[in-house]
Structure formats: structure tokens, C-alpha cells
N, C-alpha and C positions, 0 to 999 in steps of 0.2 A: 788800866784798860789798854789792851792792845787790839781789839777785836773794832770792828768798822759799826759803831754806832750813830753816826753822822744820818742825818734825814738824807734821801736820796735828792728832793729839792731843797739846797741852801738856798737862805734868803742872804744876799749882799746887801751889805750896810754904806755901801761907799756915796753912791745919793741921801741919805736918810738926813743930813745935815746942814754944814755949810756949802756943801761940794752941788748941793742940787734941789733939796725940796723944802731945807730948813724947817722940819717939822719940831712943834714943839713937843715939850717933854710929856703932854698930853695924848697928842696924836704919834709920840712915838710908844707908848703905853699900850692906845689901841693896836698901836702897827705888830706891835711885840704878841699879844690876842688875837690876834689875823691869821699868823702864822703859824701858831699853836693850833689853834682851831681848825688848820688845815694842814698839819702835821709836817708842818716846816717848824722845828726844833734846832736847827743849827744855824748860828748865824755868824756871818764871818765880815770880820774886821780887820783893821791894819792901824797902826799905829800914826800913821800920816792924814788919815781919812780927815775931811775937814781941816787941814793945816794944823794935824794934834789933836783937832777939839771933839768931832763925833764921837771916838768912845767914852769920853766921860757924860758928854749929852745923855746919848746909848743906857752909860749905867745908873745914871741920875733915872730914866725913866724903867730903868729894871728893879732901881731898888724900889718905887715907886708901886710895881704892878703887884707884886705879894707874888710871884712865880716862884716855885721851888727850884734850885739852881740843878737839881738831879731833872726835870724835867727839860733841859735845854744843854745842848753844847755850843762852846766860843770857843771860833778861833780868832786868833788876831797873827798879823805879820808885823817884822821889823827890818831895820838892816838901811833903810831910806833916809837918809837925811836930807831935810827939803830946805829952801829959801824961803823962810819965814820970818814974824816979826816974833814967835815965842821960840825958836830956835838963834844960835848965835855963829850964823856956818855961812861964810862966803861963798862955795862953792854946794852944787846938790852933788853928793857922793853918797857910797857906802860905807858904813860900818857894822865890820863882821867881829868887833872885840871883845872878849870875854866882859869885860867890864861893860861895854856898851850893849850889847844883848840881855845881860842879866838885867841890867839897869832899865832896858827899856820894855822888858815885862815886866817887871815890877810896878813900873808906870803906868803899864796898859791896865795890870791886876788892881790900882790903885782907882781907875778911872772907870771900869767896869764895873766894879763894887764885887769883885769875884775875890776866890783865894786861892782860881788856880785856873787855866788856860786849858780845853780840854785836845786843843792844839794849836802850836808852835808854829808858824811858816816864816823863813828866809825869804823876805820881800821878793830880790831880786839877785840876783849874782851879781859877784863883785869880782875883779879880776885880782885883787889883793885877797881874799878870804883864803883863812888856813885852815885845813879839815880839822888838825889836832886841836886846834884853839876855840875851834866852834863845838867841837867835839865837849873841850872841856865845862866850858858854857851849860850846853845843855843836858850834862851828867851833873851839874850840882843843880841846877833846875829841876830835874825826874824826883833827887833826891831830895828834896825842900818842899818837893809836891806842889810847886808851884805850876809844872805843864804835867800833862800827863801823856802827853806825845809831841813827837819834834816832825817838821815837813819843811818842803821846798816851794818856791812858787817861779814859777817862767823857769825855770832849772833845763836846759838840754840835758840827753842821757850821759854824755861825758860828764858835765858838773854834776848830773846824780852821784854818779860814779864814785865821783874826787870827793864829795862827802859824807860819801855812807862807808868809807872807808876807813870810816870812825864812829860813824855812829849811825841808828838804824836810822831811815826814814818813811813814816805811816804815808803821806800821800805828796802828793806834786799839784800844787793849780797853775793851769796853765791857760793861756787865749785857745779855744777850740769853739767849733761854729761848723757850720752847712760851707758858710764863706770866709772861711781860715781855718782849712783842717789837714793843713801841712804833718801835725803829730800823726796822720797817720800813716806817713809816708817817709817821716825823718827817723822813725825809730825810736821816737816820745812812748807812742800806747804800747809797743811791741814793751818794750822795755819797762814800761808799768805791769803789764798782766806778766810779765816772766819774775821778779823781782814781788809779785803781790802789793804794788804801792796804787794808793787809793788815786786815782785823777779826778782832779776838781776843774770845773773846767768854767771862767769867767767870761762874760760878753758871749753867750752862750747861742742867742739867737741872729749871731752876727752884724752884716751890715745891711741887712732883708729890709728894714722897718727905716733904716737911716738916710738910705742914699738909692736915687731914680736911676739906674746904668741899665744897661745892657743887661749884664747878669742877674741883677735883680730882678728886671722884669719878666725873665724866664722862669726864675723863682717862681715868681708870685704865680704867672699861668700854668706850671706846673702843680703845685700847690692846689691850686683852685680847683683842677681837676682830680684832686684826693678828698676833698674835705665832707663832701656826703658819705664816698664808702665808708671813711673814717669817724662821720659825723664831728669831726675837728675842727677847731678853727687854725688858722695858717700859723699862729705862733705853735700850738701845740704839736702840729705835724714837724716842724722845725726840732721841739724840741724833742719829740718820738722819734726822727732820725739819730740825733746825737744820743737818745737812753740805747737803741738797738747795736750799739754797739759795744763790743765781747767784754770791753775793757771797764764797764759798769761806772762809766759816766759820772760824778753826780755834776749839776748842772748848778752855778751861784748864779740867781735870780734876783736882779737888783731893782725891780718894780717895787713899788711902796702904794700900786692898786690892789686890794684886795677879788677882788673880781680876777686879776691877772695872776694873781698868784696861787689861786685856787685853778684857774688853768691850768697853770704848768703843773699842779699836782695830777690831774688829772693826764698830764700825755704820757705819766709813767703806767697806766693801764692800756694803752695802745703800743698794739705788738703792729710793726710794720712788715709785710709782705717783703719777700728778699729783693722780688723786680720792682716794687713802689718807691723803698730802700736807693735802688740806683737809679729810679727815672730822678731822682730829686736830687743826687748827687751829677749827672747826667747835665742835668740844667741847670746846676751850678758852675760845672767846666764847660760847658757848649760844647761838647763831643763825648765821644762814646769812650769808656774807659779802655785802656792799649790792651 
């Protein structure tokens, strides 16, 4: 598979767990049929989630639901070493080792109840990582069919750069938002749509819903002032902002409401006016763009 089959809403797994709603393997069954149902297909994981422990939770409740593994894609990341009590590691670092990479999809593949990753993501950049070595990594992985694509995640265009200089890279997830959306100004999305690499893009509705400031509150009356012509609700316009963008978005969706997540399927049908577009960028900087 080298073609972009990933649902345009991924669903984030990183609350599903110990990290935030500890569902059990019951309600993570339903949650798995939620998103199907509403053609959220891709679910994206990391190796840390829960302290190690969500993606086996995760595949405990997939082998569980009777879902055909062709009707769904998983990604998971690695590279993170955390301060745990099932880890044996004094310091939180990275590792980008051949041995440690192969090893730790294996693990994920082991934990997910899968036989093969339908994409690869590098956690986090490391200032030790060597392209040739991560290169080699994930050429005996294509070849074992244990991934079927290899990605980056938080990556700047420079360490895109340093890595695909070995080897190809399908997409990048990175923090992008209404309220952090530096990528499109640092040279992140330019260098995604020139290059064809897919951006995934986490914490997607920012910090709208989290925190009372100044700029939020502009938000939200900006906002408010869309959501009849739009007939939307504020998350959805939020996230109708980030799909209008050239660089084709997909947005990881970490709610475990079903009601929300059928939302945000829905604000991929809202096409946003070019000047609606910037009044909501507008009253995200509190001035008019230079």
C-alpha cells in the first residue's frame, strides 16, 4: 500500500486507557463500532500510551469485536522511552536503534493482536538518530510485512529532510490547531504538499475548549457568529477550518463520545467561505493578517 487510505477523521487512542477514561475492554469494543459506524477506520496509537499498556488493552478489545483487520488501519509510534515501573530506564530518552525499533513493533504487533502496522511513526526526534540506521530498521520491517508504511511525527522540515534521505516517508503528525498553527508559517505544510507526505495533525481543536484567555474568547464570538450559516457547532467549524486547508489535513480525534465523533465526521462536508476562513484565523491573532 503506498496510496493514502487512512479515514480523513482518525480516531486517537491516547485517552482510551490508563492515560484518561480507562475504558474497559467492553466499552472499548463499543468505542471500536462507533467509529466504524461513522467511518472513522484509522486508529492511531503509540507505544507509550498508558505507560505501554493501551495498545494491548486496544487489541484485547479488537480481537474481541470480530472486525475484519482489512476493514481498519493502525498506526502506532515509537522511539519514546518513558519512566516507568514496566520499563527499566533512568532517564526519559530516545531510541532510534535498529534493534530497538524492530523490537518495539514487534511488541506493538504482539499487543494489538495485528501481523502488521499499516503505519510506522518516529515518536519524536532524537538528536542522536541516524537516517542510515533507521533506514535499515524499517527496510527489514516493509520486507517481513510487518509495516506497510514508515512516518514521522513532530518532525520539522529539516529532520524530514535528514530522514528521507534514506528512506521514503508516507505522512508526518504533528500539533496543528486554529491555536498553534505555526506549520503554516515554519515551512511544516509547504514542505508536506511539495514532498506528497500525508499530515496528521493531533490536539486538533486546540486550546478553544481548554482554557478562558483573551484569545479564546474571541474564538468562541467569532465562532458563534458562523454556526447558523454553517448550521455547525463550534467544534466542527474549528475543525472545517483545519480540513480547508490545501495541505489535506487529516485531523486525530481523541474524544471517546460518540456523539463527538460523529461531529467531527461531519465538518469534513463543510466547505468554509475564503473570508469566514480568515475572520476565524483573524480572531485567533487579534489582528488582521500583514
Amino acid at each position: 500500500m503506498t496510496n493514502n487510505n487512512f479515514s480523513r477523521i482518525i480516531a486517537g487512542t491516547m485517552t482510551w486507557g490508563k492515560w484518561g477514561k480507562q475504558l474497559s475492554k467492553k466499552e472499548m469494543v463499543t468505542l471500536i463500532a462507533d467509529c466504524l459506524e461513522n467511518n472513522i477506520t484509522t486508529f492511531d496509537h503509540a507505544d507509550i500510551y498508558g505507560a505501554y499498556t493501551t495498545e494491548n488493552e486496544f487489541g484485547n478489545a479488537y480481537a474481541d469485536s470480530g472486525i475484519s483487520r482489512e476493514k481498519i488501519q493502525l498506526i502506532s509510534k515509537c522511539g519514546i522511552q518513558y519512566l516507568t515501573e514496566n520499563r527499566n530506564n533512568n532517564v526519559k530518552h530516545y531510541n532510534y536503534s535498529k534493534e530497538y525499533i524492530i523490537w518495539s513493533v514487534e511488541t506493538s504487533l504482539k499487543h494489538l493482536k495485528t501481523e502488521y502496522l499499516d503505519l510506522l511513526l518516529l515518536h519524536r526526534p532524537s538528536p542522536l538518530m541516524q537516517p542510515e540506521i533507521i533506514a535499515e530498521a524499517v527496510s527489514k520491517l516493509k520486507r517481513q510485512g510487518k509495516i506497510k508504511n514508515f512516518g514521522v511525527s513532530n518532525f520539522i522540515p529539516s529532520q524530514v529532510d535528514l530522514i528521507s534521505k534514506d528512506t521514503s516517508i508516507l505522512a508526518n503528525q504533528i500539533q496543528f490547531s486554529l491555536t498553534h498553527h505555526d506549520a503554516m508559517h515554519d515551512g511544516t505544510l509547504d514542505q508536506m504538499m511539495l514532498k506528497n507526505i500525508i499530515p496528521m495533525a493531533w490536539s486538533p481543536l486546540g486550546i478553544v475548549f481548554k482554557e478562558d484567555t483573551e484569545q479564546t474568547r474571541r474564538i468562541h464570538k467569532q465562532l458563534g457568529k458562523l454556526m447558523d450559516k454553517y448550521n455547525a457547532t463550534e467544534d466542527q467549524l474549528l475543525l472545517a477550518w483545519l480540513l480547508k486547508h490545501p495541505a489535506k489535513i487529516h485531523p486525530v480525534v481523541g474524544s471517546t463520545n460518540k456523539e463527538r465523533l460523529k461531529n467531527a465526521v461531519k465538518a469534513t462536508e463543510i466547505d468554509l467561505e475564503l473570508e469566514d476562513w480568515f475572520l476565524i484565523l483573524v480572531a485567533c491573532q487579534g489582528h488582521k493578517v500583514p
